[in-house]
C-alpha positions, 0 to 999 in steps of 0.5 A: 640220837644226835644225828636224829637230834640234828635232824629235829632242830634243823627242821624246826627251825628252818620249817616252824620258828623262823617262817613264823615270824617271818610271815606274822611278825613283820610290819612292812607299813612302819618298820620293826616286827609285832612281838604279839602274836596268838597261835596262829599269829594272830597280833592280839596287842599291836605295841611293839615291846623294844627288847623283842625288837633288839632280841629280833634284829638281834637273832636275824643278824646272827642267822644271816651271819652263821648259817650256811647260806645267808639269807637276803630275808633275814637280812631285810629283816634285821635291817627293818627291826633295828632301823625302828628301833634305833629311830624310835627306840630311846629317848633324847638323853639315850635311855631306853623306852620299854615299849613303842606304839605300832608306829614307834610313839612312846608308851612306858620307859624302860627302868632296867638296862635290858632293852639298851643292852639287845639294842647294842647286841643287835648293832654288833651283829648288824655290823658283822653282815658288811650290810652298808651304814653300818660304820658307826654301829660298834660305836654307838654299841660300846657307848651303849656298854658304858652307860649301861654299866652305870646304870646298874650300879646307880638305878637312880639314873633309870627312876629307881632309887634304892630305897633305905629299907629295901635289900643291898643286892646284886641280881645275876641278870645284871652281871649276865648283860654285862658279860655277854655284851662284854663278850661280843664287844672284845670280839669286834674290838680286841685291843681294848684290854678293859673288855678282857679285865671286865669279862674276867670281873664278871665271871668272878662275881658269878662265882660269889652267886654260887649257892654250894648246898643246892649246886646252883646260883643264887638270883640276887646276891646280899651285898652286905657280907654280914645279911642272911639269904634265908631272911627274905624271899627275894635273896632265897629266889633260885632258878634253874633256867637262868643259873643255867643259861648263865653257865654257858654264857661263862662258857662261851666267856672263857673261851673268848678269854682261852681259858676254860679253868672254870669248866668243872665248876660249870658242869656242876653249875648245870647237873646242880640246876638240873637236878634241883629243878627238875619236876620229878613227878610230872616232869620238866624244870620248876620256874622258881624255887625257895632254897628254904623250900619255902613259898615263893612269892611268884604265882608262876614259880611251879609253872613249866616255861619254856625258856628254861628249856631251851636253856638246858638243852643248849647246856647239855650239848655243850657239855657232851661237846666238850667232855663226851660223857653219856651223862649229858646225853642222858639228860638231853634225851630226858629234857628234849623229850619233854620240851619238844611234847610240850612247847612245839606246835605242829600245827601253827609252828613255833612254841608255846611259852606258858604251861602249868605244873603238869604240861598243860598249856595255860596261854596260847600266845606265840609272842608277848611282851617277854616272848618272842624271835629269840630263846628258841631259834638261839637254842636251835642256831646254838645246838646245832652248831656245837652237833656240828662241831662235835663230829668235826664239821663245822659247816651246817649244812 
């Protein structure tokens, strides 16, 4: 199975996901890549939506830098999506646009901290290619981290003050950026021990999301101990495919700490999620789900998207790598199986993203303002690593 597995992701890859954007979404006349491409990579909207652009730069950084051979094109590549960015990206004051122009004139701000934290990923990764200019990259990521970590605990400075009737909550995508980021910054730069001190906070405060009765976490956290979780929709939301992308962020976390003393509260973290979002009639992971069971608010919440999936295939691996047990490889068969029949295209390449309940894919779109060259090609990149190192052969090749 994993052989074939191997097989599968490496030709997806190389063969369907990168040339896809690689051929449709990079513009050579300004700079940066069209995040907004049809099937057939068609762009249907020409602005370019600046967390894609990080997550781009980002993810041809990372292959240019972890695959066997580096690839002068990925490069290139990289080097043109994060020149634009980091040209039209963010205003005078450093904060974050959310979305650019084709020519990267401003059209909405970012009022979350998520385009400034794929803007210092793909800096850090930038900066590992030897690529030349690249001195000050580390830099203006870590500079990046701290106003970033200010920002989630005052979203004021983003034009959204907390308003008096509104929730105290603390969401698990803010404690995930930070710990990632976390994560690559003590990487590049060790000495500083607050890295260590944050990533160590981090994990804790993940830990506090841990929802024991449904085996998975919780998105947003009541702040105030005395608040009930079953008062609001908001602080009942549960999903899947972020309790379990977060795992293995944690994972990757306390490897960089060399301490896995967490590992099988996570193997439970990942079973938990499977096992609560699993669609046991018509197959697939829930997109949200209400730990009342009641009515989530979200349209979408019995939609099958893809990144979830891609979230739990690199989990499973990741936890047959590290306990080599049949359960994880008896999952994986069940979620690659499913993901693979319904997400990948053989004919255009690359995947859809939107399906509903029963697999049927409700929008045609390749790339969109929250789609685009990251979730899958990661989860490719990532599981064939962990395959490799598996059977003690750290080479792709």
């Amino acid at each position: 199975m994993l052989t074939e597995l191997e097989q599968r992701y490496r030709n997806n890859l190389l063969n369907s996901v990168i040339p896809f954007w690689q051929q449709n979404s990079l513009d050579r006349q300004y700079g940066g890549h069209q995040n907004c491409l049809t099937r057939d990579g068609r762009i249907w909207d020409p602005r370019k939506y600046t967390w894609m652009q990080g997550r781009a730069a980002w993810m041809f950084s990372k292959l240019y830098n972890e695959w066997e051979q580096p690839r002068t094109e990925w490069l290139e590549a990289a080097r043109s999506i994060l020149d634009f960015l980091r040209l039209h990206g963010r205003d005078a004051n450093g904060l974050c646009y959310f979305s650019l122009t084709r020519e990267g004139v401003p059209v909405y701000r970012q009022r979350k901290p998520y385009a400034a934290f794929f803007l210092a990923m793909a800096l850090i990764e930038y900066s590992k290619t030897g690529a030349a200019g690249t001195e000050d990259y580390v830099a203006e990521a870590r500079e990046i981290f701290w106003r970033m970590r200010e920002w989630i605990a005052d979203p004021a400075l983003l034009g959204r003050p907390a308003m008096p009737g509104g929730p105290a909550t603390r969401q698990l995508a803010d404690l995930y950026v930070v710990l990632w980021l976390a994560v690559e910054l003590l990487a590049v730069d060790p000495t500083d021990a607050r890295y260590r001190e944050i990533i160590r906070d981090s994990i804790a405060q993940v830990k506090q999301h841990w929802l024991a009765s449904h085996r998975t976490l919780l998105e947003n956290l009541p702040l105030d101990p005395t608040a009930d979780h079953r008062e609001l929709p908001e602080t009942r939301l549960l999903c899947p495919g972020s309790a379990i992308e977060v795992s293995w962020i944690v994972w990757h976390a306390m490897e960089a700490l060399g301490d896995e003393s967490d590992t099988a509260w996570l193997l439970d973290v990942i079973e938990g999620s499977l096992a609560l979002g699993w669609d046991g009639e018509h197959g697939g992971l829930f997109y949200f789900l209400d730990a009342e069971d009641l009515p989530p608010p979200a349209l979408e919440a019995s939609m099958k998207l893809w990144w979830p999936h891609t979230e739990a295939i690199y989990a499973l691996i990741l936890a047959y790598q590290k306990t080599g047990e049949q359960r994880w490889l008896d999952w994986l068969a069940r979620v690659d199986a499913y993901t693979f029949q319904t997400f990948a295209d053989p004919q255009y390449g690359e995947w859809f993203g939107y399906c509903d309940r029963y697999g049927r894919v409700t929008h045609g779109l390749k790339g969109g303002p929250y789609k685009g060259f990251f979730h899958v090609p990661r989860c490719l990149l990532f599981s064939l690593q962990r395959l490799a190192g598996k059977r003690g052969d750290s080479s792709l090749a």
